[in-house]
C-alpha positions as CSV (number, residue, x, y, z in Angstrom):
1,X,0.0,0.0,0.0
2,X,2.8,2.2,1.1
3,X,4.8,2.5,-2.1
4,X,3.0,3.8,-4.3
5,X,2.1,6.6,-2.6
6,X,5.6,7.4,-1.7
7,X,6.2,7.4,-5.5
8,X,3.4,9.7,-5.4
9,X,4.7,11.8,-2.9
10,X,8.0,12.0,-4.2
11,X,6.8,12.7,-7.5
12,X,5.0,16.1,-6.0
13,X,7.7,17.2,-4.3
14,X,9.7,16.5,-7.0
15,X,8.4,19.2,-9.1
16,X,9.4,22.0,-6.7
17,X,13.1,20.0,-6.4
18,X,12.7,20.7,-10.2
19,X,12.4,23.9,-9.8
20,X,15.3,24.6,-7.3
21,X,17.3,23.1,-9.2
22,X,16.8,24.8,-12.7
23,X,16.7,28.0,-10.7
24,X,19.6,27.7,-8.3
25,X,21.8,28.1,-11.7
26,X,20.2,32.0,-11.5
27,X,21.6,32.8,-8.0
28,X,20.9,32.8,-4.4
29,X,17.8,35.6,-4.7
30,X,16.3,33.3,-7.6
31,X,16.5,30.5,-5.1
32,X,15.2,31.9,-2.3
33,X,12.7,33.4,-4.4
34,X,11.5,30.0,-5.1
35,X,11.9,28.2,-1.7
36,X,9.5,30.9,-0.1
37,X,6.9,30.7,-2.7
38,X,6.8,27.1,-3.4
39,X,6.3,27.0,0.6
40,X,3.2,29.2,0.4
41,X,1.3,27.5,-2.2
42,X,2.5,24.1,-0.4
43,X,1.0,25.8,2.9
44,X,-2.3,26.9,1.3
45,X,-2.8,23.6,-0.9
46,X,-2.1,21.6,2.3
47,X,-6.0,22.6,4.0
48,X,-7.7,21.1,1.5
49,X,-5.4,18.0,0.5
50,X,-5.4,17.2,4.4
51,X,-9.4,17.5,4.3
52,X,-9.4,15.0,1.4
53,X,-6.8,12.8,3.0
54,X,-8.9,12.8,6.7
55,X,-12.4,12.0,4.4
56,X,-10.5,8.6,2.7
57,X,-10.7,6.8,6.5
58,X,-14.4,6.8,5.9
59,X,-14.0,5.6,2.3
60,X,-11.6,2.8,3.0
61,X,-14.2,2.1,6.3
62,X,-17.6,1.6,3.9
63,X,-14.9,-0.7,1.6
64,X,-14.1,-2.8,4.8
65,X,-17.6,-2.7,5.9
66,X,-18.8,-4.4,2.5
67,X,-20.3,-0.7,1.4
68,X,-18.8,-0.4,-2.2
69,X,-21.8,1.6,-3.3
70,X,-22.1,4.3,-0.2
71,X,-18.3,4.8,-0.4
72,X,-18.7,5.8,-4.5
73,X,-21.1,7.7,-3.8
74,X,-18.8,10.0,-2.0
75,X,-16.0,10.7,-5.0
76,X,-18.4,13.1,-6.4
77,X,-19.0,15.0,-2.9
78,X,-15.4,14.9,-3.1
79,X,-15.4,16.7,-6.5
80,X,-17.3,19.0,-5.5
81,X,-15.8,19.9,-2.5
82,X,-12.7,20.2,-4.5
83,X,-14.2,23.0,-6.7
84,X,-15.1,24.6,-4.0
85,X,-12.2,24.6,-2.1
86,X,-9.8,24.9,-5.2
87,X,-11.4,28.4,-6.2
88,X,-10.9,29.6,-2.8
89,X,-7.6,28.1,-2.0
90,X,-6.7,29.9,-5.5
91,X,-7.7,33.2,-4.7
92,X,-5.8,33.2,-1.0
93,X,-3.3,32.2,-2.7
94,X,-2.8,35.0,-5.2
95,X,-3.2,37.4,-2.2
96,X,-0.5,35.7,-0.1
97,X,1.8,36.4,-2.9
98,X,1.2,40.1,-2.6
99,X,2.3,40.1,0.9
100,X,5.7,38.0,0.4
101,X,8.4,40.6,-1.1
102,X,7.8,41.7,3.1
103,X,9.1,38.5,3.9
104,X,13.2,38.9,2.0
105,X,15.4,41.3,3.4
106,X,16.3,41.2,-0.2
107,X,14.4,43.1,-2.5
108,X,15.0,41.3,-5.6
109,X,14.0,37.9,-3.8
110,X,10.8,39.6,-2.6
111,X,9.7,40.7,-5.8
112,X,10.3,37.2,-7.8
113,X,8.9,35.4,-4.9
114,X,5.2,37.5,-5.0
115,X,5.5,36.8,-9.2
116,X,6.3,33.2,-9.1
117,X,3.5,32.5,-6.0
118,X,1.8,34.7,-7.7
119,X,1.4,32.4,-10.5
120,X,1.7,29.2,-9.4
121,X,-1.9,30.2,-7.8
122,X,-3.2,29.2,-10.6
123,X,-2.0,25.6,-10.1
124,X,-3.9,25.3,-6.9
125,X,-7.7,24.2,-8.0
126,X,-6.0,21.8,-10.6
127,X,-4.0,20.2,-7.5
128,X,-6.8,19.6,-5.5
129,X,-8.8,18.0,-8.5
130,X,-6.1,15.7,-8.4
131,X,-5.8,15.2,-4.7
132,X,-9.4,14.2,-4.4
133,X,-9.4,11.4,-7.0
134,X,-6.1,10.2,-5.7
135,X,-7.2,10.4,-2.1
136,X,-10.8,8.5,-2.8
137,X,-9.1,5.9,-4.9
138,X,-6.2,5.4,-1.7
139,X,-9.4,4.6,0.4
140,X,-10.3,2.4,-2.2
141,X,-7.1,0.0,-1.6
142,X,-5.6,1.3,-5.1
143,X,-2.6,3.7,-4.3
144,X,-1.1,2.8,-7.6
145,X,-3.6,5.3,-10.2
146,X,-2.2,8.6,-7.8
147,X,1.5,7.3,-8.5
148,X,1.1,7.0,-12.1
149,X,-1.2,10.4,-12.4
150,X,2.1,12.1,-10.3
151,X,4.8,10.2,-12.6
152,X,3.1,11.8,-15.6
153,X,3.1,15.4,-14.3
154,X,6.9,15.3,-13.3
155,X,7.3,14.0,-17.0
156,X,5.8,17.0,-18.2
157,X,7.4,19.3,-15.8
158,X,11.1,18.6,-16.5
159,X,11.3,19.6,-20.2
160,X,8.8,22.4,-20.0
161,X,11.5,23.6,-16.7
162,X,14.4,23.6,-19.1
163,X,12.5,24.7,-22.1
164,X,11.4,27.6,-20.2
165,X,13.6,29.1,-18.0
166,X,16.9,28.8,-20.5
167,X,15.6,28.2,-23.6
168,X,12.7,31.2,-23.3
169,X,15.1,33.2,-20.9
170,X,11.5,33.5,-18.5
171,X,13.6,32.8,-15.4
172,X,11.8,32.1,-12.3
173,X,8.4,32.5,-14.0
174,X,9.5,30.0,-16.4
175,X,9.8,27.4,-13.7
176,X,6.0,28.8,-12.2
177,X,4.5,28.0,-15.6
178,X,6.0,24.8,-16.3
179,X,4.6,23.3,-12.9
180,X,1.1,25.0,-14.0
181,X,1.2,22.9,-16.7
182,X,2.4,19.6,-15.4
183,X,-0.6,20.1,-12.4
184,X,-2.9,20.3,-15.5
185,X,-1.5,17.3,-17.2
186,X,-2.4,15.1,-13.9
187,X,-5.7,16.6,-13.2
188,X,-6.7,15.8,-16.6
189,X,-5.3,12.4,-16.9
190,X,-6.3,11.2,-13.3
191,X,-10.2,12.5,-14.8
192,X,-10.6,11.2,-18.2
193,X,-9.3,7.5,-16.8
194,X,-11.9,7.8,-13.6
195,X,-14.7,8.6,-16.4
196,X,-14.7,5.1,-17.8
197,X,-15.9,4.3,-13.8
198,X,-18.2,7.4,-13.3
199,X,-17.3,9.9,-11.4
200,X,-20.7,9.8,-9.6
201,X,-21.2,13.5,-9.7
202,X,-25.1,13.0,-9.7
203,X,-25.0,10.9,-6.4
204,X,-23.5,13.5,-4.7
205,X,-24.5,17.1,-3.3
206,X,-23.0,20.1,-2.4
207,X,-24.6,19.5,0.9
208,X,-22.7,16.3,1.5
209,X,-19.8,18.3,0.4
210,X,-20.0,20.2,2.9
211,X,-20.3,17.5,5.3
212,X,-17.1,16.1,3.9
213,X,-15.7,19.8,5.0
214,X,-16.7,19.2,8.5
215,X,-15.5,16.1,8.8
216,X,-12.0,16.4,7.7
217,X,-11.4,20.4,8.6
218,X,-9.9,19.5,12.1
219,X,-7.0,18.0,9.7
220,X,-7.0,20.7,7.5
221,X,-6.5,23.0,9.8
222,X,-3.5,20.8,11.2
223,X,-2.0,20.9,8.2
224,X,-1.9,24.3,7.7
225,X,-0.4,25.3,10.7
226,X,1.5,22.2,10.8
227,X,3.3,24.0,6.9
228,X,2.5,27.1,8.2
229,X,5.7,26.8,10.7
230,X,7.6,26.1,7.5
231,X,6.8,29.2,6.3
232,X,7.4,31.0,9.5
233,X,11.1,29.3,9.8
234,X,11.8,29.9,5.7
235,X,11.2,34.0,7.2
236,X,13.1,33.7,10.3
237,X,15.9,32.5,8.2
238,X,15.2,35.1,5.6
239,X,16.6,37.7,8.3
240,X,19.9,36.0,8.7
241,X,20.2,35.9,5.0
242,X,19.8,34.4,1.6
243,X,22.6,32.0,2.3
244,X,21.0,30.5,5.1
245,X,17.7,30.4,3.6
246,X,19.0,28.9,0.1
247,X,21.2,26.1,2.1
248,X,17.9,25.7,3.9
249,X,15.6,25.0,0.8
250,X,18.9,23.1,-1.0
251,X,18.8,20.8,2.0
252,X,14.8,20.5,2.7
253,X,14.6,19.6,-1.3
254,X,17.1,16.8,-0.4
255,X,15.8,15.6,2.6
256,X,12.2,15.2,0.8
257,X,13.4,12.2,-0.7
258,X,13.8,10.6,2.4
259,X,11.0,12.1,4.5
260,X,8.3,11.9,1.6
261,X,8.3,7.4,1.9
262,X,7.2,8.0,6.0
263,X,4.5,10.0,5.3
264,X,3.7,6.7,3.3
265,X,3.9,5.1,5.8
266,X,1.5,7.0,7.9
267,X,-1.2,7.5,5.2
268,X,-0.5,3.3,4.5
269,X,-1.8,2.8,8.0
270,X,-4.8,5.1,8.0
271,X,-6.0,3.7,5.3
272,X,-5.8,-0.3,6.3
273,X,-6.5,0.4,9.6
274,X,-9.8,1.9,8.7
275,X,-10.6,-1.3,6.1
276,X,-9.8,-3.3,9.5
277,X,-12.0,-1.0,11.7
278,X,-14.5,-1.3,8.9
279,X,-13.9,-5.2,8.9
280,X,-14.1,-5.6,12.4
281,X,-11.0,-7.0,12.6
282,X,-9.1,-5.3,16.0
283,X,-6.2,-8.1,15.9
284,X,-5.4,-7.1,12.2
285,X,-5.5,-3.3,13.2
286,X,-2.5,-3.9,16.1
287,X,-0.7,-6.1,13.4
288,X,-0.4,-3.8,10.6
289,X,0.6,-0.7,12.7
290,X,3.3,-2.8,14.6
291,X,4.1,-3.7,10.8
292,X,4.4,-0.2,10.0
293,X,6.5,0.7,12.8
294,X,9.4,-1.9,11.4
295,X,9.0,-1.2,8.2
296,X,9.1,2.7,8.7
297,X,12.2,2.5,11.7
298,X,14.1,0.0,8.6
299,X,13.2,2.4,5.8
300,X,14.7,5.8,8.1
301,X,17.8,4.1,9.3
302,X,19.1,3.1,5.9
303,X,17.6,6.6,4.4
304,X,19.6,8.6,7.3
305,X,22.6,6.9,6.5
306,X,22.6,7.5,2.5
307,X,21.8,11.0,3.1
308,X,24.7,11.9,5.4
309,X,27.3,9.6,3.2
310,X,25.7,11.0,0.2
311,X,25.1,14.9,1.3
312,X,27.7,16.6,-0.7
313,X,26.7,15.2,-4.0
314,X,23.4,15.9,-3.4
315,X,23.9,19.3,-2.5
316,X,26.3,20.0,-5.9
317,X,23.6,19.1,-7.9
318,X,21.2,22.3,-7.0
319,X,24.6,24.2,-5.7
320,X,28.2,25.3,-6.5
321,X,27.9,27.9,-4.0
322,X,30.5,27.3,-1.5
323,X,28.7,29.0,1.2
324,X,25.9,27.0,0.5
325,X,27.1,24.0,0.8
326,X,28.9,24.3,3.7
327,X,25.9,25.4,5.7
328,X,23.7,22.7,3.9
329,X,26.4,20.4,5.0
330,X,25.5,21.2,8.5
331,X,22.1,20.8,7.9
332,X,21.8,17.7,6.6
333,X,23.1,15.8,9.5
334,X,20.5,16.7,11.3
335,X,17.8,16.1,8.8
336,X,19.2,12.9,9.2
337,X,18.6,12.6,12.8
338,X,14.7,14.0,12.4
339,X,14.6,11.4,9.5
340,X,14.8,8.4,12.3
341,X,12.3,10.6,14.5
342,X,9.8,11.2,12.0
343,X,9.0,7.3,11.6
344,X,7.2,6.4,14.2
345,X,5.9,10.0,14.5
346,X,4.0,9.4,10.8
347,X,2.8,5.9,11.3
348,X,1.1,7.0,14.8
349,X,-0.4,9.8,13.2
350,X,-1.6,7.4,10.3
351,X,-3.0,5.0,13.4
352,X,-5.1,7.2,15.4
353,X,-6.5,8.9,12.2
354,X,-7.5,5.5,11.0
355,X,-9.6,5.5,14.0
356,X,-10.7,8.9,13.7
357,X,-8.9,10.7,16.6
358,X,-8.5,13.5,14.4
359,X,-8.7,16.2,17.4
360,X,-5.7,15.0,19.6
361,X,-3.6,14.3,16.4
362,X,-4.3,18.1,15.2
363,X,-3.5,19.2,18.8
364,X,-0.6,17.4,19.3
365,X,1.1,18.0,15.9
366,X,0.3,22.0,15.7
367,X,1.2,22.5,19.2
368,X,4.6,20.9,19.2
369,X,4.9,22.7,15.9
370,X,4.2,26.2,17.0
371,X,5.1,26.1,20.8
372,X,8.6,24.2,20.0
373,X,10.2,25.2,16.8
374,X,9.8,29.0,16.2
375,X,11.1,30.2,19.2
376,X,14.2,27.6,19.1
377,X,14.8,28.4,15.7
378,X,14.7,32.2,16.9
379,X,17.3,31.5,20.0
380,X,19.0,28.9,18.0
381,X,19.2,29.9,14.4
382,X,19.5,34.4,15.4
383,X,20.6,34.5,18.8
384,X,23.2,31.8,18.9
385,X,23.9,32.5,14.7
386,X,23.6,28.8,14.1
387,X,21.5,29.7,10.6
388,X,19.6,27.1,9.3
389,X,21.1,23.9,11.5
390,X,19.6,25.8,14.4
391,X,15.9,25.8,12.9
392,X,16.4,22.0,12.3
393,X,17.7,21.1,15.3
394,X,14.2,22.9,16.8
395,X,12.3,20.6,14.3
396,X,14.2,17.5,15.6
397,X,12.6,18.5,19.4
398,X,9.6,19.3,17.7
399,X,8.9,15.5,16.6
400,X,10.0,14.3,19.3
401,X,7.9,15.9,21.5
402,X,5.4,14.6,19.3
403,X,6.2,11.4,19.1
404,X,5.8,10.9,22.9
405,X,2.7,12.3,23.4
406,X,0.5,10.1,20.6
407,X,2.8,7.2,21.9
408,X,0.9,8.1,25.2
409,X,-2.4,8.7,23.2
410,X,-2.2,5.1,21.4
411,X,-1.1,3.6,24.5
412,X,-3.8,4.3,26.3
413,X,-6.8,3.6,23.4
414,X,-5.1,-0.2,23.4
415,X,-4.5,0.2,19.7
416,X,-1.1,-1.1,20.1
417,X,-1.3,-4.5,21.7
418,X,-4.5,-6.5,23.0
419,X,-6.3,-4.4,25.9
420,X,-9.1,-4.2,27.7
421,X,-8.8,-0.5,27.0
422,X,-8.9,-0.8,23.1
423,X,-12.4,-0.6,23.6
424,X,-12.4,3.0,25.1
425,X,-10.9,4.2,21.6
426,X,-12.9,6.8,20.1
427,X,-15.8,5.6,17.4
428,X,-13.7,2.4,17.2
429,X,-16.1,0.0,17.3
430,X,-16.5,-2.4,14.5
431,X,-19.4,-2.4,12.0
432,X,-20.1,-5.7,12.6
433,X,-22.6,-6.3,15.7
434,X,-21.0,-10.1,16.0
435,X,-17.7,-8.8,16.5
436,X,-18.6,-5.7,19.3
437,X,-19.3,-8.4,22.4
438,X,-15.7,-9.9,21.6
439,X,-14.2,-6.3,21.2
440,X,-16.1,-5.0,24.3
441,X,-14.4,-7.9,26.2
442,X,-11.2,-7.3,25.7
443,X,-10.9,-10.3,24.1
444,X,-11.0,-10.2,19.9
445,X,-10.8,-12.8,17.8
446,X,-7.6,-13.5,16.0
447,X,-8.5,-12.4,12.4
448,X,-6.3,-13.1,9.3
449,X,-4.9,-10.5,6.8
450,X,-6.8,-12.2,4.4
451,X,-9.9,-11.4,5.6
452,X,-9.8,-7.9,4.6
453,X,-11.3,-6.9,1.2
């Protein structure tokens, strides 16, 4: 389940490492420029990707559940709700961009940052097309049509990037239009092979939409503030300079790779532990989140080690700036260090969403966020002149302040080992009435992988 949407992942964040990389041969401002921007329209796309990705739990639950029917029904709410939300998310989006040359200390950064958010704003109701199909066919069980839908766009991307900026000479709004069009590409493909389904628009309403808002806007908002700290480090480091902030974006681009395959992880879980929930199958639920947990710890440790062996040649390839590098150097070993952290953080996220904690998740991840890393990153990264190691050194406390607390959280729902309190876990009980007695006992039945659909 995992892998494809890592591919997927990866293949998003790709497009901005795309980006960086065409424009870091224009200069430090260029880069900056881009690392600011692409971080805005990241933090404004995130609310409505996160609603879509909080809604799947209750499609992979009617799939579990033997529902096929009620859980088509809701790709069209989730079209519609992605209209809705993409017009909106587009216009705040275009009005961020006004307000970013505030953000650089240097003027030239300022003023290509506000153009290229500016237009990539446009991209923004064409991503979250594509996130809702994606999302509603990952609660489905297929993971694999989001992967391909992603490959494609990067396909498009890459030439259009070159083409563009050098060829054209457009520069920085070069590399803003050529991710326009590779968002388009996948919107358009990821439709025109779900028609051959249905896209069950006429089985849906705005109304339900709207419903699908409520249910998942406690994880939207999580995810907003969750990127908006991004943002806020991206400006703290702004201050200290363009250095910092390029080694920074050079280094976050970089770690992606690594970081993207967790999150994976984490949406993996959520979605086969809701098909187990839906299933009635507890016993199945603890055995594919202690899966998870080895499979994400195996997948960190080898990835944290490549990327502190492999750093330098990494960094070159978006780089030849020697001040650059040598702060990105710094960076990366501890990107390597919040690589092992962010695991388990990711796949207990993925667990008590697949239950439908949403509220303590959103809690815990936007108050570690905001409470811990911007004023360490202040102290760390300004006061102590650190630069950019010092804000990821805060984001290394950050997780795992996190990690602790839903550790604590999971612990005490039962969801990680057979308990008599895994029935005190919130809306956790299984669909099916035969099951409930067993559950309510402490005592479910031992349930084989292969009894989920």
């Amino acid at each position: 389940m995992a892998w494809p949407i890592a591919v997927s992942l990866l293949s998003f964040s790709t497009m901005t490492a795309v980006d960086t990389a065409f424009v870091g041969r224009l200069g430090a401002s260029a880069l900056a420029a881009v690392g600011v921007g692409g971080s805005a329209i990241l933090c404004v796309t995130s609310f409505g990707v996160a609603v879509f990705a909080a809604a799947k739990v209750q499609v992979g639950r009617r799939f579990g559940a033997g529902e096929p029917e009620r859980a088509r029904e809701m790709l069209g709410t989730f079209l519609r709700l992605a209209l809705l939300l993409g017009v909106i998310s587009g216009l705040v989006s275009f009005l961020v961009s006004r307000g970013l040359p505030q953000v650089h200390a240097d003027p030239v950064a300022g003023r290509l940052c506000a153009l290229y958010t500016a237009i990539r704003s446009v991209e923004v109701p064409l991503a979250l097309v594509s996130s809702s199909l994606g999302q509603w066919r990952q609660g489905a069980g297929d993971s694999r049509t989001a992967m391909r839908a992603a490959l494609l766009a990067n396909v498009v991307n890459v030439p259009l990037n070159a083409v563009f900026i050098f060829v054209c000479g457009w520069g920085v709004v070069g590399a803003a239009l050529a991710t326009v069009f590779a968002r388009a590409a996948e919107a358009a493909w990821l439709l025109a092979g779900q028609r051959r389904e249905g896209l069950f628009w006429r089985r849906s309403s705005f109304r339900r939409a709207l419903g699908v808002l409520r249910l998942g806007s406690t994880t939207g908002v999580e995810r907003v503030l969750d990127m908006a700290v991004f943002l806020v480090l991206a400006a703290l480091l702004a201050r200290v300079g363009s250095v910092e902030l390029a080694a920074h974006q050079i280094a976050l681009q970089v770690a992606l790779f690594c970081f993207l395959p967790l999150i994976a992880f984490g949406e993996a879980t959520s979605v086969l532990t809701s098909q187990a929930r839906g299933a009635g199958a507890p016993a199945v639920q603890r055995s594919l989140v202690r899966a998870g947990f080895v499979t994400s710890l195996c997948f960190s440790s080898v990835a944290g080690l490549l990327l502190v062996v492999l750093s330098e040649a990494a960094l070159r390839l978006f780089t030849t700036d020697a001040a650059v590098l040598a702060s990105g150097g710094r960076v990366v070993v501890w990107a390597a260090l919040l690589q092992w952290l962010c695991a388990p953080f990711n796949v207990l996220k993925g667990l008590l969403r697949g239950v439908e904690d949403f509220h303590v998740v959103a809690w815990v991840a936007v108050g570690c966020a905001w409470i811990v890393s911007p004023p360490l990153t202040w102290l760390l990264a300004h006061r102590h002149g650190w630069g950019a190691a010092g804000a990821w050194m805060a984001m290394c406390v950050e997780v795992a302040c996190g990690v602790t607390l839903l550790l604590l959280r999971a612990r005490r729902l039962g969801l990680l080992w057979s308990s008599a309190s895994s029935s005190s876990a919130p809306s956790s009980a299984p669909s099916s009435a035969s099951s409930a007695p067993q559950e309510a006992r402490g005592a479910p039945r031992e349930e084989s992988l292969d009894a989920l659909p």
